[in-house]
Legacy VTK file of the C-alpha trace (Angstrom):
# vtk DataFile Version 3.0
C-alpha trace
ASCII
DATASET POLYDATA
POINTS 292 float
0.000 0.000 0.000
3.248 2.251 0.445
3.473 2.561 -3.775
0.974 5.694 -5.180
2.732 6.388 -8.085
3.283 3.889 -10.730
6.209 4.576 -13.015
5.581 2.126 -16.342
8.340 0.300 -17.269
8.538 1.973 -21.005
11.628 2.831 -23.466
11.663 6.928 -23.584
12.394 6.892 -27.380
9.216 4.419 -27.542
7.347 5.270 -24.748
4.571 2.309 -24.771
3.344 -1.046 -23.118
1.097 -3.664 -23.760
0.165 -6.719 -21.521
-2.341 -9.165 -20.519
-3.554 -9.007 -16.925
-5.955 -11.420 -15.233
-8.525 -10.484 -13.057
-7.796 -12.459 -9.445
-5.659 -10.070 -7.487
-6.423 -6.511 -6.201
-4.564 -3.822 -7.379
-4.477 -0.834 -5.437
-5.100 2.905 -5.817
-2.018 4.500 -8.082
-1.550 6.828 -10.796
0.816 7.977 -13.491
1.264 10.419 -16.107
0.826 7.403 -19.345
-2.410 6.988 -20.684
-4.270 4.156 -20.260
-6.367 1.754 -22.211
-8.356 -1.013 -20.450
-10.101 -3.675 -22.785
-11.705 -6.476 -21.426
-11.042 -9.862 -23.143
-13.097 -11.937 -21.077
-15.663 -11.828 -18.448
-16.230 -8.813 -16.404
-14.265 -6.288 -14.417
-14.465 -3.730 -11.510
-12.795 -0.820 -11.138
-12.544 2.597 -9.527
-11.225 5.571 -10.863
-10.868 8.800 -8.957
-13.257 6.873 -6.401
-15.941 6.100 -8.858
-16.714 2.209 -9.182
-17.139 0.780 -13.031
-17.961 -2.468 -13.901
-16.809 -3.583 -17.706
-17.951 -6.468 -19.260
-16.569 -8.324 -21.916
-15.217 -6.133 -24.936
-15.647 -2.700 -23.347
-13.077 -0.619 -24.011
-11.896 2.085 -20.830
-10.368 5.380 -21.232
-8.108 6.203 -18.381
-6.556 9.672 -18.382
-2.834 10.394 -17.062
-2.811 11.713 -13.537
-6.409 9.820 -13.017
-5.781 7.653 -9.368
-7.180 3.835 -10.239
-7.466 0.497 -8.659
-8.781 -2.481 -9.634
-10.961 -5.133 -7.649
-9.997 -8.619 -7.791
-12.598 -9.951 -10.639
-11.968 -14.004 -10.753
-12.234 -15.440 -14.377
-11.701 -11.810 -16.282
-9.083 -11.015 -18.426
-7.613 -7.809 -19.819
-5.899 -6.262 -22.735
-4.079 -2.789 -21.712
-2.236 -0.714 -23.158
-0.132 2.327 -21.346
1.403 5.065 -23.413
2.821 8.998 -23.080
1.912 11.656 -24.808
5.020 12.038 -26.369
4.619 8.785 -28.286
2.269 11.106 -30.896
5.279 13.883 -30.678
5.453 14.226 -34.757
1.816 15.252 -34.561
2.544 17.810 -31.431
5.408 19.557 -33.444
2.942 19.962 -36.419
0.727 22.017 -34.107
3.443 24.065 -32.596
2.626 22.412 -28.725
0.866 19.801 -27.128
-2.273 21.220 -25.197
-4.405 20.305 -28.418
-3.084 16.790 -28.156
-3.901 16.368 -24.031
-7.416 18.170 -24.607
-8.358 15.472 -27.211
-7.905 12.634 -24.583
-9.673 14.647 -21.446
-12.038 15.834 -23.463
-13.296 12.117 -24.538
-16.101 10.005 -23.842
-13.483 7.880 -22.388
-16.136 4.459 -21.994
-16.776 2.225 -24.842
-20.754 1.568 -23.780
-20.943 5.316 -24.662
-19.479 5.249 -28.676
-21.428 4.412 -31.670
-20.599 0.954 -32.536
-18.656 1.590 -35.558
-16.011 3.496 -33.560
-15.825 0.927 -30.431
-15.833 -2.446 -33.320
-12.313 -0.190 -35.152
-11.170 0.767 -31.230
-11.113 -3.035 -30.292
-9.854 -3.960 -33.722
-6.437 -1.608 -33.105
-6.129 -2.844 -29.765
-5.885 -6.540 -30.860
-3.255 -6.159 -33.584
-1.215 -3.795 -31.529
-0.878 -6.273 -28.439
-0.338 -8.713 -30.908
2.025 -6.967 -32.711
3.639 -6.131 -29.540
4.131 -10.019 -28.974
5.292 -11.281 -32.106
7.217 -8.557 -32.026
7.960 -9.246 -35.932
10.192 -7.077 -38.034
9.315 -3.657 -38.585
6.187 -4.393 -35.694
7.395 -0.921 -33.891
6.720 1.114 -36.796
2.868 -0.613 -37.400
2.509 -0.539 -33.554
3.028 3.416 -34.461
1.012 3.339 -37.368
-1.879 1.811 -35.440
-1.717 4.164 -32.223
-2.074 7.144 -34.902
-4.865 5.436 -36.359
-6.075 5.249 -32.804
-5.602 8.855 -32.190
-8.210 9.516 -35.595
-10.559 7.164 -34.442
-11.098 9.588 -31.111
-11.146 12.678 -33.345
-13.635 11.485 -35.714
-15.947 9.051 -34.376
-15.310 8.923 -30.446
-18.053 11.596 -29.286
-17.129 13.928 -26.713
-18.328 13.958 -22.953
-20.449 15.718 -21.767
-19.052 16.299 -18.824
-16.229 18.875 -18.314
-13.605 16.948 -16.325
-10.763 18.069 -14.487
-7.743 16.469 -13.015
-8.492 14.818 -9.607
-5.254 14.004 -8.913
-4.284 15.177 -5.086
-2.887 13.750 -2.029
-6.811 13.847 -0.612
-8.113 12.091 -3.118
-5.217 8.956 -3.132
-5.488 9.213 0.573
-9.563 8.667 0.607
-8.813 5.542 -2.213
-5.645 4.205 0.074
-8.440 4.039 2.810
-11.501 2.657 0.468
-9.316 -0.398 -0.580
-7.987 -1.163 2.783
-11.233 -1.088 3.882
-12.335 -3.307 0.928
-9.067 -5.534 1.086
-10.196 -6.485 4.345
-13.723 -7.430 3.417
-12.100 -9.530 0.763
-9.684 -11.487 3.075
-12.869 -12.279 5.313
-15.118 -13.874 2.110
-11.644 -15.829 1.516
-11.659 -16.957 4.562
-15.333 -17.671 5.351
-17.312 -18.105 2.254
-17.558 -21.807 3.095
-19.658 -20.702 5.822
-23.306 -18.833 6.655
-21.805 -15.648 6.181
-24.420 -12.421 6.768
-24.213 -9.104 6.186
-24.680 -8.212 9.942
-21.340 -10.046 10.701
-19.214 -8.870 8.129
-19.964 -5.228 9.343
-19.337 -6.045 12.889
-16.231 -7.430 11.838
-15.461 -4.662 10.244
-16.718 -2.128 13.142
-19.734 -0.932 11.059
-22.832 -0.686 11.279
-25.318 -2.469 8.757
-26.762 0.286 7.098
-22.705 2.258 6.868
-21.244 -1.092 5.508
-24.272 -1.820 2.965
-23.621 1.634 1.333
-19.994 1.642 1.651
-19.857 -1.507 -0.082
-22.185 -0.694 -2.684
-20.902 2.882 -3.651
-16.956 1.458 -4.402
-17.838 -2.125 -5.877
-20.877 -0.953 -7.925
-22.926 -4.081 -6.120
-24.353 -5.420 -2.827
-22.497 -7.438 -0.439
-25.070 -10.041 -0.976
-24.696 -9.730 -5.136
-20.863 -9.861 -4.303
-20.721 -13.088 -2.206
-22.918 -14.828 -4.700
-20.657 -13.965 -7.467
-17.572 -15.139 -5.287
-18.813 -18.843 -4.227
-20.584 -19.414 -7.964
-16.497 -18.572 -9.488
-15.601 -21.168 -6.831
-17.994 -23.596 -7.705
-17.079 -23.198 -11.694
-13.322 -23.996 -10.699
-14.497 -27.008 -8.442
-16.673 -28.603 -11.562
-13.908 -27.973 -13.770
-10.983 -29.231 -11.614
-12.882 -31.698 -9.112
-14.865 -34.974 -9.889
-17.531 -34.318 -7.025
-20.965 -34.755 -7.045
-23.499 -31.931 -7.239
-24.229 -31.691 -3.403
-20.494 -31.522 -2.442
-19.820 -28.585 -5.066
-22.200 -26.955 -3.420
-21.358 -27.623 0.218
-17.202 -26.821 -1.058
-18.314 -23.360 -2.531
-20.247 -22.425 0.622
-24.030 -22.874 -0.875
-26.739 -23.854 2.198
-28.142 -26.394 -0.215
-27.781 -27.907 -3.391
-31.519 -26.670 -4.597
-29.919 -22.803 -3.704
-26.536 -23.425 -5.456
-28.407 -25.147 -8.857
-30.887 -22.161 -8.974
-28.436 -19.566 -8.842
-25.602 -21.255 -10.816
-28.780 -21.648 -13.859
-29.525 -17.906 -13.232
-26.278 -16.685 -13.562
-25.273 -19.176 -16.392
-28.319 -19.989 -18.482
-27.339 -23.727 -17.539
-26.985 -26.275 -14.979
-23.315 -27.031 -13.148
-23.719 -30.596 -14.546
-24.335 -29.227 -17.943
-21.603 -26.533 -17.321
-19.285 -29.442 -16.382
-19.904 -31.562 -19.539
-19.873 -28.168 -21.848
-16.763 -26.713 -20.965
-14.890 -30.156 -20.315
-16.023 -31.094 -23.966
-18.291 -34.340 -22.577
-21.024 -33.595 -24.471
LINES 1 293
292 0 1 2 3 4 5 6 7 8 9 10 11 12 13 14 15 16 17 18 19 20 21 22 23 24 25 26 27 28 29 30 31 32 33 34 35 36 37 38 39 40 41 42 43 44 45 46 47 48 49 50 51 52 53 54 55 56 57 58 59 60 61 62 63 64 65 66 67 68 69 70 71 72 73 74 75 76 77 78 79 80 81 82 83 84 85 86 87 88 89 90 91 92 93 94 95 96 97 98 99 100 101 102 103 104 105 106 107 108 109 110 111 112 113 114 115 116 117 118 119 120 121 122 123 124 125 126 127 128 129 130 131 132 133 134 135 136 137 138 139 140 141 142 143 144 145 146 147 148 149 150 151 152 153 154 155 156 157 158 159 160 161 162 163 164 165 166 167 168 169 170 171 172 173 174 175 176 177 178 179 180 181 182 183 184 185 186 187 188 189 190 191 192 193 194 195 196 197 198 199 200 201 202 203 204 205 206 207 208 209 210 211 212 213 214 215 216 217 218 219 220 221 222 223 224 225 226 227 228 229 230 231 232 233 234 235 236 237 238 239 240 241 242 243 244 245 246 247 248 249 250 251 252 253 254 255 256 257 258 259 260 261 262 263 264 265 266 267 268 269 270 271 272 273 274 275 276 277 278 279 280 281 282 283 284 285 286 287 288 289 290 291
């Protein structure tokens, strides 16, 4: 929790990154001047930035603006594309215009989430993001000068098709504001630890706030406002990601998957796996193993 400001491990002639990130560990509140691009591969993600929760699902694309303080919950069985850049990368096009405020203002000035673009410009967005990372991978001859290429194609996407917000933001970036998020995820961090350690178990609301010194009604909004669901919603999601590795990785039957991912009964834990899935676990089992 000591680390605030995260300094990207990128070349200064080149000054860009792309990786893969999975979605089981928490990462806390930081910030840094690079640009950042969030896509979501697979399932979904939450994440807070400049204390506002967001939850992606699968092929969203995220906007996150340099100086913007982020952290991101831990979201089992989610995967992400991202891609961190400077502002200096598009430094041909910032000569041209004799300094770079017109270049920054284009980025703040964005609708900076995917759910909000016409679909034309969020299908080409996605499209640029997959050949750069894999371009970035390969990392075939000449793949620096196409990973350029595709950035500035990037950069004309946002200017012609990505609309504009409309709301006026400005930098949030102070020692208040990483101080309030240091606090939100330690408060959150230990919430987390306690489902780890207790999800096999009756867990209630009621005891996870006096755990946590809170009361009921404090904890239910707390929880709500930075993971963008209830505790309840939250727990659910936790011990059904549990059961889906058990009846992947386990040859149990039905009423001990249940029991292992903390479900009261195996009528509760087949109900909400369907819900959630659109099919049984024993169908989910034979589906994804291939035993059709």
């Amino acid at each position: 929790m000591n680390i605030y400001l995260e300094i990207p491990d990128v070349d200064k002639h080149f000054p860009f990154r792309s990786l893969v990130c999975g979605g089981d560990d928490l990462t806390y509140p930081h910030w840094h001047k690079e640009i950042e691009i969030i896509y979501v591969t697979k399932g979904s993600l939450n994440l807070g930035i400049n204390d506002v929760p967001i939850r992606m699902e699968q092929g969203e694309v995220q906007f996150i603006n340099g100086g913007d303080v982020h952290y991101f919950l831990a979201s089992p069985d989610s995967e992400r594309v991202v891609i961190q850049f400077d502002l200096n990368f598009f430094q041909e096009v910032a000569a041209l215009g004799g300094n770079d405020s017109p270049l920054r203002d284009i980025f703040t000035e964005m609708e900076f989430s995917s759910s909000s673009w016409p679909e034309g410009a969020a299908a080409s967005m996605k499209a640029l993001i997959e050949s750069i990372y894999e371009e970035n991978t390969q990392r075939r001859e000449g793949y620096a000068y196409l990973i350029k290429a595709r950035m500035f194609e990037m950069l004309t996407v946002i200017m012609r098709e990505v609309p504009k917000s409309r709301v006026k933001k400005q930098p949030k970036f102070s020692e208040d504001t990483l101080s309030q998020s240091r606090e939100t995820l330690e408060r959150l961090e230990r919430i987390f630890s306690y489902v780890e350690q207790h999800y096999q178990e009756a867990i209630t609301l009621n005891e996870v706030a006096g755990y946590m010194g809170f009361s009921p009604y404090y904890f239910t909004k707390l929880f709500k406002k930075n993971t963008g669901m209830t505790f309840v919603a939250f727990l659910t999601e936790y011990r059904l990601n549990k059961a889906k590795w058990i009846l992947l990785n386990e040859d149990l039957p039905m009423s001990a998957v249940a029991e292992a991912a903390g479900f009261g009964s195996g009528k509760t834990f087949h109900h909400l796996f369907k819900e959630a899935t659109g099919i049984s676990p024993l169908k989910y089992r034979k589906t994804i193993s291939g035993n059709n």
